[in-house]
N, C-alpha and C positions, 0 to 999 in steps of 0.2 A: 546548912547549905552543903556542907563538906558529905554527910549523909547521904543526902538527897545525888549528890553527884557521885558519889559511888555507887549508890544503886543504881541509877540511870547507867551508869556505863558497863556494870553486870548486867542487866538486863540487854544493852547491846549487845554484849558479848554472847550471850546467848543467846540470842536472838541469833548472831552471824553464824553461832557455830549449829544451829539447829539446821537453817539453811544451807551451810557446807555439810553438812549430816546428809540433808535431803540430797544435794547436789553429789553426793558422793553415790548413796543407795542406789539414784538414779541410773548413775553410770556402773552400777555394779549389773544391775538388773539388765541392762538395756545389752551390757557385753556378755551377760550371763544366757541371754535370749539370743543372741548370734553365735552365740559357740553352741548350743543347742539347734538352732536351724543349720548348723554348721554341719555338726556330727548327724543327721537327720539326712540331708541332701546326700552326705560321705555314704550312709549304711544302704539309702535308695539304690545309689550308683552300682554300689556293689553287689546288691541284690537283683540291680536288672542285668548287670555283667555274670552272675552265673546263671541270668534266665536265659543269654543270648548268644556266652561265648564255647558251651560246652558242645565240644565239637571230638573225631576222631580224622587225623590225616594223614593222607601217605602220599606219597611220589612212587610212580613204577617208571623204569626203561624195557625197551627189551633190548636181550644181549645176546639172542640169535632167532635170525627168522629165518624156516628154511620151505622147500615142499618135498616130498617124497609121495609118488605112488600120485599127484595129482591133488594131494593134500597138504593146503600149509599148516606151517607146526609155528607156533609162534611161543619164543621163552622170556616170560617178564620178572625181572627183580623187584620184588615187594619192598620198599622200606620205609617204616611208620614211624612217627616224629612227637616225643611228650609234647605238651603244652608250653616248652621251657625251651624247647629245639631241640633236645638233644635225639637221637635214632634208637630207634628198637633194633633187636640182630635182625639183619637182611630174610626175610624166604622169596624163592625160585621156583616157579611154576612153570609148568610146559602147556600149554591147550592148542585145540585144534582150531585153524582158523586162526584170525588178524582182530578178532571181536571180541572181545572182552566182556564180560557177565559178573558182575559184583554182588551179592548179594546181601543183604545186615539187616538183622534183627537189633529195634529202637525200644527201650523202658525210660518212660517218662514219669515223674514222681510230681503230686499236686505243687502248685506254685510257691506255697505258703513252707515247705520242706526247703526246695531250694534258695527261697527269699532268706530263710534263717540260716540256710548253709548246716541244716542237719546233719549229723556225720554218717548217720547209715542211706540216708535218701537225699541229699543235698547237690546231686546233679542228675543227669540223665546220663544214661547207660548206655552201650553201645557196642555189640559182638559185626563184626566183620565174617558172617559166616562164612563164605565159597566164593572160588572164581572156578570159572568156565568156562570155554568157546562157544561159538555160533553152533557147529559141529557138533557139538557137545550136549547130553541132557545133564540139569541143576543137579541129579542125585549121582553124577560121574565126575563132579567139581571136587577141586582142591580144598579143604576145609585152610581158613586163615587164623583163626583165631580154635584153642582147643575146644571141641562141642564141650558143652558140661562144664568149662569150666570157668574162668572170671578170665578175662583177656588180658593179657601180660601189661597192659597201658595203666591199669587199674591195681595192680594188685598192692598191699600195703601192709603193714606192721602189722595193724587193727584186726585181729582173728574175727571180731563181733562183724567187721564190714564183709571181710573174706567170708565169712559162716553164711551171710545176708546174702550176697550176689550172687554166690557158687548158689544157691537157692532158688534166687529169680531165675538164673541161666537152666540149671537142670528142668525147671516147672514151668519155662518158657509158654508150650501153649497150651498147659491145663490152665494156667491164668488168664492166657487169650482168651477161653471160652466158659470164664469163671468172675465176673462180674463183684457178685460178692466177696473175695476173695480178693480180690484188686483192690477195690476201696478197704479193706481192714489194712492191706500192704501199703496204703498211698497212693498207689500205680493211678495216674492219669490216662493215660496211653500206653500200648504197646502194640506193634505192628512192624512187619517184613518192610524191607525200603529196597529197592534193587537199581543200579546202576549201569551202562555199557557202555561202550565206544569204540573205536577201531583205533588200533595199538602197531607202529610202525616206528621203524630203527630210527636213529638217530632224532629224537622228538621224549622229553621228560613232559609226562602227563600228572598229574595230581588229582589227587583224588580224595573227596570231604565230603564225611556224612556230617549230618549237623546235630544237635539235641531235638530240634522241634521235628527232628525226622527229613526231613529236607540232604539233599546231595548233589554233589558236579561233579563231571571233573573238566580241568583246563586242560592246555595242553602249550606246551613252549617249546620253539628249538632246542636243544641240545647244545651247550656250548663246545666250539669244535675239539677244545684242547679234551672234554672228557671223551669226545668222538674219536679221537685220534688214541686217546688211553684205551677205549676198550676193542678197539680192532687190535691191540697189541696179544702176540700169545702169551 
């Protein structure tokens, strides 16, 4: 009997411990499937955040508008902002006219580059080419960003990225009209995006081309206290 009841109670005992075995695996599994949908929902998110937030922006003022001879001259402070807020250095333009003329060339890279966050093609591109007046023809515009070369918002450590964009930049529209040449580069899109608006003192305007090629700009008062700084000599 003494036999007979120790086996019986090994056998319980394994018996329980097989069951808290399963009851264990269960719960490994089951947390093991949620930290995977987890990181899964996490790599989505971020893969649709560089499909949606790659953008390029600037705020201009102008900080003298005059007329001479019957024509207004209107002068806008360019200043362009990382993704992080911090300011590019200031440029100052003169054109003729109160109209503003934007112009940018857009390089969009297949979706599957930026979903992985590629390092040579993992956003979309974006040169700021020219401003110019109403008054004004586009080949007499102020160039914004260097022609030819990678626009100071972009440039980085990585020679291999620098090597790659100063590339797309210089062969701008033999790629436009180069198909096969696109697709071997990734190039989804590429196309001119143009902007304008009318541009007067005392009013911060901003200005946002987008990655999908898309652009605005807003336009806010002027808070007085910078109003009052920049009428100062």
């Amino acid at each position: 009997m003494r036999t007979i009841g120790k086996t019986f109670l090994l056998m319980v005992l394994m018996a329980a411990g097989s069951v808290a075995l399963y009851v264990y695996h269960d719960h490994t599994t089951a947390q093991y499937q949620i930290q995977q949908l987890q990181q899964q929902v996490q790599e989505k998110e971020q893969a649709i955040g560089r499909l949606e937030t790659h953008y390029r922006k600037a705020q201009i003022v102008v900080t003298d508008q005059s007329t001479t001879d019957g024509q207004v001259h209107t002068t806008l402070l360019f200043v362009e902002y990382r993704p992080d807020g911090s300011a590019l250095p200031a440029k100052q333009f003169t054109i003729e006219g109160n109209e503003a003329h934007f112009d940018a060339e857009v390089i969009k890279f297949n979706d599957e580059y930026v979903k992985e966050g590629d390092p040579l093609r993992g956003h979309s591109i974006m040169l700021f080419l020219r401003v110019y007046g109403a008054h004004q023809a586009p080949a007499e515009g102020f160039a914004i960003d260097e022609p030819g070369h990678i626009p100071q918002i972009y440039r980085g450590a990585d020679p291999k990225v620098s090597d790659f964009e100063q590339g797309l930049w210089k062969e701008f529209w033999t790629l436009y009209n180069d198909q096969a040449a696109r697709q071997t580069l990734g190039i989804s899109g590429l196309h001119g995006e143009g902007l304008f608006g009318r541009f007067d003192k005392n009013h911060v305007y901003t200005i946002t081309v987008r990655a999908d090629g898309g652009g605005d700009i807003q336009e806010a008062p002027m808070d007085p206290l910078y109003q009052q700084a920049m009428q100062k000599p």
